[in-house]
C-alpha positions in Angstrom: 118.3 68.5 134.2 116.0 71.0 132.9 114.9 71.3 128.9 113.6 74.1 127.2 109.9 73.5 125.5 111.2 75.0 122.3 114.7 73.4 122.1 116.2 70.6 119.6 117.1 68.9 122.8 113.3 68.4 123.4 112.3 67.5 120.2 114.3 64.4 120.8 112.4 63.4 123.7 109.7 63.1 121.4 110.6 61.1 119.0 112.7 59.0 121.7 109.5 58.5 123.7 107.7 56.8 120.4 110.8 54.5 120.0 110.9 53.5 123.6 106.9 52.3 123.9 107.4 50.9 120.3 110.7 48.6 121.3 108.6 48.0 124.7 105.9 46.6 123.1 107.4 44.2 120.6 107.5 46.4 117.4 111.2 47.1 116.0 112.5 50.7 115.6 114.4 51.6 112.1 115.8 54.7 112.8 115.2 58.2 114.1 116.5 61.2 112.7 116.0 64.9 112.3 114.5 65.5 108.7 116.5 68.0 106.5 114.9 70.9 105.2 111.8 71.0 107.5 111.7 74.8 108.5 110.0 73.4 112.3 113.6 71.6 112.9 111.2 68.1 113.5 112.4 64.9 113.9 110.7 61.2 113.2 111.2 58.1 114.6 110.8 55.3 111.9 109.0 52.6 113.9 108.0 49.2 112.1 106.4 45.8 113.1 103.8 47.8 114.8 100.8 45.3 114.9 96.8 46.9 115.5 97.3 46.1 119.1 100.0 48.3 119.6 99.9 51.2 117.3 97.8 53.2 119.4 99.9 53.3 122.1 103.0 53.9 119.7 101.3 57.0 118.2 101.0 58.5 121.4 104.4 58.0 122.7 105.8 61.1 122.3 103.3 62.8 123.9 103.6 60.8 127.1 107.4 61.5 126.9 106.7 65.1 127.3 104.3 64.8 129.7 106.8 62.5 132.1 109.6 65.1 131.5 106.8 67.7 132.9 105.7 65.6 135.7 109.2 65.2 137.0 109.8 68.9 136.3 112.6 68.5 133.6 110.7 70.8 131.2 110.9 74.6 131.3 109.2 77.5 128.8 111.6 80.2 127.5 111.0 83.5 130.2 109.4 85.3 127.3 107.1 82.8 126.3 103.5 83.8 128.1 101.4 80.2 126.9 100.6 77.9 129.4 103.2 74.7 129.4 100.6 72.5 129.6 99.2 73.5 126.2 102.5 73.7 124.7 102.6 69.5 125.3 99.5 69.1 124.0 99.6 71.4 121.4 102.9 69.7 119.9 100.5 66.1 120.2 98.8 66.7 117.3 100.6 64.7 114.8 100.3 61.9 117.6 96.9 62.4 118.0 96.1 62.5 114.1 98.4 59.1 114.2 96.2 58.0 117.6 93.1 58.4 115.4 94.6 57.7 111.8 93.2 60.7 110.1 94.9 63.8 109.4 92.8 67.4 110.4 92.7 69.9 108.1 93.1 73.3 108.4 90.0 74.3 110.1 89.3 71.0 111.8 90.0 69.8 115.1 89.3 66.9 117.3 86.6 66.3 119.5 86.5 66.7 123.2 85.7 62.8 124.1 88.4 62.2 121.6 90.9 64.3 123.4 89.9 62.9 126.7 90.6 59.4 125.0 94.1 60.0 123.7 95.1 61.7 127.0 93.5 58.6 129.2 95.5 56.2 126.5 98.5 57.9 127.1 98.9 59.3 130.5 95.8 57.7 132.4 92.9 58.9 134.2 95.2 60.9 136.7 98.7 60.9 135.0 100.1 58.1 136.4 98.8 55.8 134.2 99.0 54.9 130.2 102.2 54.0 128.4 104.2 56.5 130.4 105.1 54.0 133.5 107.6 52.3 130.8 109.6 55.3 130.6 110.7 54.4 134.6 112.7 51.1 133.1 114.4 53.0 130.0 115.2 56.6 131.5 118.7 56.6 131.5 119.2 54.8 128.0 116.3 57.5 126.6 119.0 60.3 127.6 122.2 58.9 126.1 119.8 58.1 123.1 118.6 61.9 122.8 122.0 63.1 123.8 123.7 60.9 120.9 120.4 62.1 118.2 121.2 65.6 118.9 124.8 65.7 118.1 124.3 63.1 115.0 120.9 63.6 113.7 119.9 60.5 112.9 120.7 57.0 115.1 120.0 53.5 113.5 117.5 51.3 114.6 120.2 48.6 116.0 121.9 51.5 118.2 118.7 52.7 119.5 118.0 49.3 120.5 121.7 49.2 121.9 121.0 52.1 124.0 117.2 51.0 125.2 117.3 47.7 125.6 120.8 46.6 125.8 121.2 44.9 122.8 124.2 44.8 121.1 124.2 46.3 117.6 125.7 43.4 116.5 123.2 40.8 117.5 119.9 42.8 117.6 118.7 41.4 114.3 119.6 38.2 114.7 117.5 37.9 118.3 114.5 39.6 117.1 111.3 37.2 116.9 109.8 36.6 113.6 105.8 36.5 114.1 104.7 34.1 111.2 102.6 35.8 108.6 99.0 35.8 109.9 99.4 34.8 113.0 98.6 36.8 116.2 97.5 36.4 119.9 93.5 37.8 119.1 91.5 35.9 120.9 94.3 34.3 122.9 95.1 34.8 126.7 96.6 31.2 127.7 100.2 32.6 128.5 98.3 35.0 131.1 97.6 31.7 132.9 99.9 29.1 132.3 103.4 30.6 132.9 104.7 32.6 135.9 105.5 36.2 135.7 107.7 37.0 138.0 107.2 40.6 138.4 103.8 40.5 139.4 104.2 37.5 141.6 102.1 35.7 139.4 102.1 31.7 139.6 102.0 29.3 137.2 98.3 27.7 136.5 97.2 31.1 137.5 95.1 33.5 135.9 96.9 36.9 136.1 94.9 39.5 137.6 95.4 41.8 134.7 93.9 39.7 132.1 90.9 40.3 130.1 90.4 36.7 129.5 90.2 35.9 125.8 90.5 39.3 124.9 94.0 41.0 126.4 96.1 42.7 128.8 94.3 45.7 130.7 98.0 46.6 131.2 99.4 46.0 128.4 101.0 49.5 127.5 103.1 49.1 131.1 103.5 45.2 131.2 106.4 43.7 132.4 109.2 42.9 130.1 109.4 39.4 130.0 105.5 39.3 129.1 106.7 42.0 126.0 109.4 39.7 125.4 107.1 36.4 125.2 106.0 35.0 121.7 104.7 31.0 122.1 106.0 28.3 119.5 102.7 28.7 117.5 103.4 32.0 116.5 106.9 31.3 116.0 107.2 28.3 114.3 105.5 28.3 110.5 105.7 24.1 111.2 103.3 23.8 113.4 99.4 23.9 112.5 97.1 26.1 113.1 95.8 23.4 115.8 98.6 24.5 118.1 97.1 27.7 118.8 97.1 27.9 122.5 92.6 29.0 122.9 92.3 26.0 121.1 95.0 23.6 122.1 94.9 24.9 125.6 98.9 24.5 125.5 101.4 26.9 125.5 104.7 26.0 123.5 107.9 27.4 124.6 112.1 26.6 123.9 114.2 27.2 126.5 117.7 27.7 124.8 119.6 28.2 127.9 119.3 24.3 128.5 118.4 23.1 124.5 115.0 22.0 126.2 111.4 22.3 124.3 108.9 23.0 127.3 105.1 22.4 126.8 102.6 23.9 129.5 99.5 22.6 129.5 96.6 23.9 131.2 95.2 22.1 134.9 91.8 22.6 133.4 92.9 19.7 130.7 95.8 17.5 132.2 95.5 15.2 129.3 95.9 17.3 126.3 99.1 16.6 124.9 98.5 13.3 125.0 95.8 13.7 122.5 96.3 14.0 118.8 97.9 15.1 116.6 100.0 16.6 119.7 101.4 13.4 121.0 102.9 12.2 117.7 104.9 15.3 117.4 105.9 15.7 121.2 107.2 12.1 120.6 109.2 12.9 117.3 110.8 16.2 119.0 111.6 14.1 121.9 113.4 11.5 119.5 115.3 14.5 118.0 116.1 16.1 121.1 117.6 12.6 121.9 119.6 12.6 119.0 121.1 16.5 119.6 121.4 16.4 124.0 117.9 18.0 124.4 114.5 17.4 126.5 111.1 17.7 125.8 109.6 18.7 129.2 105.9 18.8 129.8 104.5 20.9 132.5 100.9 19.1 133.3 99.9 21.4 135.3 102.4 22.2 138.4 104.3 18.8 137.5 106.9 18.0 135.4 107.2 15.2 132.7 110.0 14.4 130.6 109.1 12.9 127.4 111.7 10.3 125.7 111.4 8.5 122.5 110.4 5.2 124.6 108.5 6.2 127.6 107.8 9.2 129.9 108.8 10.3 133.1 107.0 11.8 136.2 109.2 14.4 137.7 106.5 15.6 140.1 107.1 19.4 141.0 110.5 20.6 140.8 112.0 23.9 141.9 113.3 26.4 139.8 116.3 26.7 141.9 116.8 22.4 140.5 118.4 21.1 137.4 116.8 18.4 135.2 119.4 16.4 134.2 119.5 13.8 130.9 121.4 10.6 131.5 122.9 8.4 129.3 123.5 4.5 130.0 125.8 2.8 127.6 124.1 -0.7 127.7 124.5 -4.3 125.9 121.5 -3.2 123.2 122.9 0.3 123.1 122.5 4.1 124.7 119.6 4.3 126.9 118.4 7.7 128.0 117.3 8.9 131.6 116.1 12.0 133.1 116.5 12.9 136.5 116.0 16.4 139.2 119.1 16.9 141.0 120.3 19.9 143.1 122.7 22.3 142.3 125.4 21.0 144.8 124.9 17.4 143.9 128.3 16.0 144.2 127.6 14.0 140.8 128.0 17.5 139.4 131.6 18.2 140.5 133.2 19.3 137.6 130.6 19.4 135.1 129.7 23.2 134.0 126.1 24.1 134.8 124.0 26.2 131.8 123.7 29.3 131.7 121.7 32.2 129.2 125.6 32.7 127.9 126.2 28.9 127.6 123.7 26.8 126.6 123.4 23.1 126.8 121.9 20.4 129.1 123.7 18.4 131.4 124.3 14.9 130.6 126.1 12.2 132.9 127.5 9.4 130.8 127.9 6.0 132.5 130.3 3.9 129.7 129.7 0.8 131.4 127.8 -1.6 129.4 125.2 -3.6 131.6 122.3 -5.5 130.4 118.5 -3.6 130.6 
């Protein structure tokens, strides 16, 4: 595959590349379409939800799209055309960079050399490798149906871009995307970085990832995994909880876990007894009734082990795999239903028959004994 600097083709790329770090880093794409009458043939993609902690990076998108296709020597200058290629990509960055720096040049202006040397480093890195253009590895393939599909249609929607990228169906894109609750954000909030495992990076729970500016960010941020892009905690979530929930102050990061109807706490080693503190406690205890009432769990992680939380008691689960199931019971007794949770394995005969959760069919497992015995 080769594409021609000066081609509509490669003005696709461009705007592509913007979508693809914007949809990357949590912010939603609208649309992206070629805009009529502009005598340059340009094109725009129509990014929104872009918080301050992205926006830089989304500005300079598609200049680090042009620079991957040049890196992996996919673009090609016209045989007439005597400029140097690598000034052609830059010179076609400066709308990004005037985004990058939020100010627009005029005609005699220009930016300055540190400035430059800043947008480049934000974008491609010290030595090119760098910057947001790493995400482009996960998405190549969807970013060429995308530009193949913009060229001949000249303007995609943001759910089929998101189709294309990300794999969500047009369908259901809307109805997955995470709400961020007016006001809220992560500033001054790193507790995910240590209390939940990222798998990519082979980082443990209780853990403080080595790419974590504690209590201010993510030195990686523009390439981070997916599932950390993906990640947005119960405070920022849900508008009922109080601002006391934030996880810098709480030291508690709230989670759901829809694949098995379970609310899932992590609290941090450095303060095992948190949740039992108020006002937390009160409410872990009222989900857990609800949960009760609708085949859920309320699972604490306190620390590396596992408690599950019932209306009328807790239970230690001590450290449990993530290859086990944590099973509710339910005992039909003399004074009525009373509730157990238990770790089994996946091949526990008790299972036989009963179907397992998955991402595609959520529920938790229950095991009913009818038999009325006195507790």
């Amino acid at each position: 595959m080769t594409i021609r600097v000066d081609s509509v083709e490669y003005k696709c790329w461009h705007e592509v590349g913007h979508a693809t770090v914007c949809l990357h880093l949590g912010g939603n794409v609208d649309s992206i379409e070629f805009l009529d009458g502009d005598p340059r043939g340009h094109a725009v993609a129509h990014c929104s939800d872009v918080t301050p902690e992205i926006e830089r990076s989304v500005a300079c998108g598609g200049f680090a799209a042009e620079f991957y296709l040049l890196k992996n020597g996919y673009a090609e200058k016209g045989a007439d055309d005597e400029r140097d290629i690598n000034q052609i990509v830059f010179h076609n960055a400066t709308h990004d960079r005037e985004e990058f720096w939020g100010r627009k040049l005029g005609r005699d202006e220009a930016f300055t050399e540190a400035e430059d040397r800043e947008f480049m480093h934000h974008a491609i890195g010290s030595h090119g490798i760098g910057g947001v253009v790493p995400i482009f590895n996960q998405y190549f393939l969807g970013m060429q149906e995308l530009v193949r599909e913009l060229c001949d249609a000249r303007r995609i929607e943001g759910r089929r871009v998101k189709e294309l990228l990300v794999g969500i169906p047009a369908d259901s894109a809307e109805k997955n995307a995470a709400t961020i609750v007016a006001g809220r954000s992560c500033a001054g909030c790193t507790m995910c970085c240590k209390l939940l495992s990222v798998e990519p990076l082979n980082k443990p729970r209780q853990k403080w990832c080595g790419h974590c500016n504690i209590g201010v960010g993510c030195r990686i941020y523009e390439s981070k995994p997916r599932e950390c892009s993906a990640f947005h905690c119960g405070y920022l979530l849900n508008k009922e909880l109080s601002e006391a929930w934030k996880p810098a102050h709480c030291r508690m990061v709230l989670d759901s876990e829809s694949h098995a109807n379970r609310i899932v706490i992590h609290v941090d080693s450095g303060r095992i007894d948190a949740w039992r503190r108020e006002p937390y406690y009160s409410e872990i205890k009222q989900w857990a009734l609800r949960a009760s009432q609708n085949q859920g769990q309320v699972i604490v992680w306190q620390g590396m082990d596992a408690v599950a939380v019932l209306p009328d008691r807790e239970i230690n689960l001590g450290r449990v795999r993530s290859d086990q199931l944590i099973i509710t019971s339910e005992k039909q007794t003399l004074t009525g239903i009373k509730f157990d949770v238990i770790v089994m394995e996946r091949n526990d005969p008790r299972l036989t028959g009963i179907r397992q959760p998955t991402s595609d069919d959520p529920q938790t497992i229950s095991i009913i004994d009818r038999s009325q015995r006195k507790s």
